[in-house]
C-alpha positions as CSV (number, residue, x, y, z in Angstrom):
1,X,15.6,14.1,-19.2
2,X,12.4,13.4,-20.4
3,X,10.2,11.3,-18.5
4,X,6.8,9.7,-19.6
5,X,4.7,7.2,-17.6
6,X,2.8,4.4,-18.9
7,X,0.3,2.8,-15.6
8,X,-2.0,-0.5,-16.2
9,X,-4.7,0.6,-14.0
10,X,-5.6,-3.6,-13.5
11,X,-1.9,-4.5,-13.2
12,X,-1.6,-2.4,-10.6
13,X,-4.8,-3.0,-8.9
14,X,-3.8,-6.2,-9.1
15,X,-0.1,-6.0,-8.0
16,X,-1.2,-3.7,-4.7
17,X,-3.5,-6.0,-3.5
18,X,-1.4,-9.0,-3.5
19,X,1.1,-7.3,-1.4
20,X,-1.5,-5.8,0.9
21,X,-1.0,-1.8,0.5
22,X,-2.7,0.9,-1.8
23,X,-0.8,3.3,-3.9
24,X,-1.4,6.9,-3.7
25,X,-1.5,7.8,-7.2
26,X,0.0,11.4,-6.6
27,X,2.9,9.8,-5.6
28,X,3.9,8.0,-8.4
29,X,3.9,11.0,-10.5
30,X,5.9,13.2,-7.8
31,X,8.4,10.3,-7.2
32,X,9.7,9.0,-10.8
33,X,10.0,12.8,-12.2
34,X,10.0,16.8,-11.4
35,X,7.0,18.6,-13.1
36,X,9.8,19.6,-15.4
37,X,10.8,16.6,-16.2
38,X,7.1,14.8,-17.1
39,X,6.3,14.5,-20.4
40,X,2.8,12.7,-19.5
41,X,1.4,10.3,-17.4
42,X,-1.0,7.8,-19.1
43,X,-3.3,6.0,-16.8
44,X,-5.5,3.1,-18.5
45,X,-8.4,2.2,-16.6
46,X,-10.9,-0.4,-17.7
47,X,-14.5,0.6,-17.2
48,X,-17.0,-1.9,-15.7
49,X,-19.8,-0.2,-14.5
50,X,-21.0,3.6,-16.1
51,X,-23.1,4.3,-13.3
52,X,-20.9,3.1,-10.7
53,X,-20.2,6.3,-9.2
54,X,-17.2,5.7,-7.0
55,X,-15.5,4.5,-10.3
56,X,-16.2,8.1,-11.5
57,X,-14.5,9.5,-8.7
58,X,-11.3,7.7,-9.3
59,X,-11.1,8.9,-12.9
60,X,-11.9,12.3,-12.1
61,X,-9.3,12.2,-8.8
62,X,-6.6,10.8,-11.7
63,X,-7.4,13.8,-14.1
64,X,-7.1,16.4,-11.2
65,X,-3.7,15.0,-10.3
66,X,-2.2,15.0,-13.5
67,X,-3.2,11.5,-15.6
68,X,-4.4,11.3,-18.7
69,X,-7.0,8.8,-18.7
70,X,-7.2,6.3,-21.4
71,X,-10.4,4.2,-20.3
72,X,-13.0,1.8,-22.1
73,X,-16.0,0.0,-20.8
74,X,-14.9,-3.8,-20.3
75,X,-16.9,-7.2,-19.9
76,X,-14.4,-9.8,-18.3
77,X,-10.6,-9.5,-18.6
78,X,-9.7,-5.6,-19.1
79,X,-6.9,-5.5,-22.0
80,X,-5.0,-2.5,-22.5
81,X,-1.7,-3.5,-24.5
82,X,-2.6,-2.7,-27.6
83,X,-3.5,0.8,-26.5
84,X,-0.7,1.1,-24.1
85,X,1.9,0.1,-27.5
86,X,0.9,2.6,-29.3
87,X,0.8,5.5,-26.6
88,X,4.6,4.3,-26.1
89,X,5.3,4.2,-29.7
90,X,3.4,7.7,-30.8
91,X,4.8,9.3,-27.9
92,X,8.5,8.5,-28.0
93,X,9.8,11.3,-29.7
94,X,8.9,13.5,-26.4
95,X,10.2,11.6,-23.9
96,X,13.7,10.0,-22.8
97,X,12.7,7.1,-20.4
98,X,9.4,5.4,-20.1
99,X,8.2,4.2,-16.8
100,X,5.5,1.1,-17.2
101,X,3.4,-0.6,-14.8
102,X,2.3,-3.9,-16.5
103,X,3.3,-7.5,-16.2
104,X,2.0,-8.3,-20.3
105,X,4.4,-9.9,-22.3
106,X,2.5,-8.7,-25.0
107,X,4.4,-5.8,-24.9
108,X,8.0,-7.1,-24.6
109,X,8.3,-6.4,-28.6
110,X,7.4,-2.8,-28.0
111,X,9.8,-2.3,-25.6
112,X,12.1,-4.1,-27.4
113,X,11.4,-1.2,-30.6
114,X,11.5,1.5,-27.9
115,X,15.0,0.4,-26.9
116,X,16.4,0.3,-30.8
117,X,15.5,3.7,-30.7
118,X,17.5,5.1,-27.7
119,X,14.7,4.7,-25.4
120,X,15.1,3.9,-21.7
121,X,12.3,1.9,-20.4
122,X,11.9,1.1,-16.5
123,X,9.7,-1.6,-16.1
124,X,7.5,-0.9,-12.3
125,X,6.2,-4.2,-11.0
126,X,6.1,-7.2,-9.1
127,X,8.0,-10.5,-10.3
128,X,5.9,-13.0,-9.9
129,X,3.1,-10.5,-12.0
130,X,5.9,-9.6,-14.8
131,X,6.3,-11.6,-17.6
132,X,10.1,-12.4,-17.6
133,X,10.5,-11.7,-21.6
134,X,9.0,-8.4,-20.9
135,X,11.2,-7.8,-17.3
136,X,14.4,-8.7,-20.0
137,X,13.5,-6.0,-22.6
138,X,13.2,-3.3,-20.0
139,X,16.6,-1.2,-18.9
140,X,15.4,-1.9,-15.4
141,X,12.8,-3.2,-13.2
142,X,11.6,-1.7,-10.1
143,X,10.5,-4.0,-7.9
144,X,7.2,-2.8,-6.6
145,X,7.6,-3.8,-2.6
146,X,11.1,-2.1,-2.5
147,X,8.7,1.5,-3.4
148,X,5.9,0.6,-0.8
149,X,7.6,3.5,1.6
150,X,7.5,6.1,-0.8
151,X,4.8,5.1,-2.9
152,X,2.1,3.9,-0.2
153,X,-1.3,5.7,0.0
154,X,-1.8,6.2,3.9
155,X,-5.0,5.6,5.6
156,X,-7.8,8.0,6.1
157,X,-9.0,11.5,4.8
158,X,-8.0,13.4,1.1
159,X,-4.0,12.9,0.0
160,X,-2.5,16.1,-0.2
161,X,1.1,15.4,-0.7
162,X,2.6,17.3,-3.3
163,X,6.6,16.7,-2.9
164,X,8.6,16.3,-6.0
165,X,10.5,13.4,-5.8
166,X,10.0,12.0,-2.7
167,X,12.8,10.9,-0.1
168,X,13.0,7.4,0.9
169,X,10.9,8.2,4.5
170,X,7.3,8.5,4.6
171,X,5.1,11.5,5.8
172,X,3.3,10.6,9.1
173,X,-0.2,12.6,9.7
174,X,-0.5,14.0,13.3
175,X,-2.1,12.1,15.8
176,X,-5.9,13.1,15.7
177,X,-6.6,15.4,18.9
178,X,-9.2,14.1,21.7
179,X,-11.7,16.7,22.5
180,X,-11.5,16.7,26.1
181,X,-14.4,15.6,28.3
182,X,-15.4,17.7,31.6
């Protein structure tokens, strides 16, 4: 099987910081599919600032893991649906089953396409962020907080985790070592 995914950079800005964790973007693309398996991961991230550096970083971490970046510069409300449509539509013949991070309504009628056409479309979020037409046109919803062990981006240093998918138990770093004082 074929697997694609589809991430709303805002939504799930958004959707981690309401429940109080950070996802480790590596992760998500090691837990929903094998490297064999994924077709693409699209990652749209809205641009605020050009010379914000640190913004920079992000996009260039998301292209060295794997993403391909859809990003714009954005003044207020950062609106991705339309892009994010037709990335699912153009890309369909390639993949089997979609995985989407959003909470848009906007693209319940996609989905709802996607499906006619054999598509299976899992639907990554958190209720109260999802816009219940669009949870009812995805196959399935994956409620966000139910992933947080396997999808949470531990404190401190560069992520290095590479697993493909992950188990349902998180890796622990070792306790840092005390230089010893004479």
């Amino acid at each position: 099987m074929r697997v694609a995914l589809f991430i709303d950079g805002s939504y799930m800005y958004l959707a981690t910081k309401r429940l109080g964790w950070n996802v480790d973007h590596r992760r998500v693309l090691t837990q929903f599919a094998t490297p064999e398996q994924l077709y693409n991961a699209f990652y749209y991230v809205p641009i605020t600032d050009p010379e914000d550096e640190r913004q920079q970083r992000f996009i260039d971490a998301l292209v060295f893991m794997g993403y391909t970046v859809r990003s714009r510069l954005v003044r207020g409300d950062a609106r991705f649906e339309a892009m994010m449509a037709t990335d699912l539509l153009t890309t369909a013949p390639r993949w089997d089953r979609a995985i989407v991070a959003s909470g848009s309504g906007e693209l319940a009628h996609t989905f709802s396409v996607l499906r006619a056409m054999g598509k299976e479309i899992h639907l990554l979020g958190v209720h109260e962020l999802a816009d219940l037409e669009l949870r009812n046109q995805a196959d399935r919803f994956l409620n966000l907080p139910e992933w947080r062990e396997v999808l949470e981006r531990t404190l401190g240093g560069r992520r290095t985790y590479a697993g493909y998918p992950v188990e349902a138990t998180v890796e622990v770093p070792p306790a840092p070592v005390e230089d010893a004082q004479p």
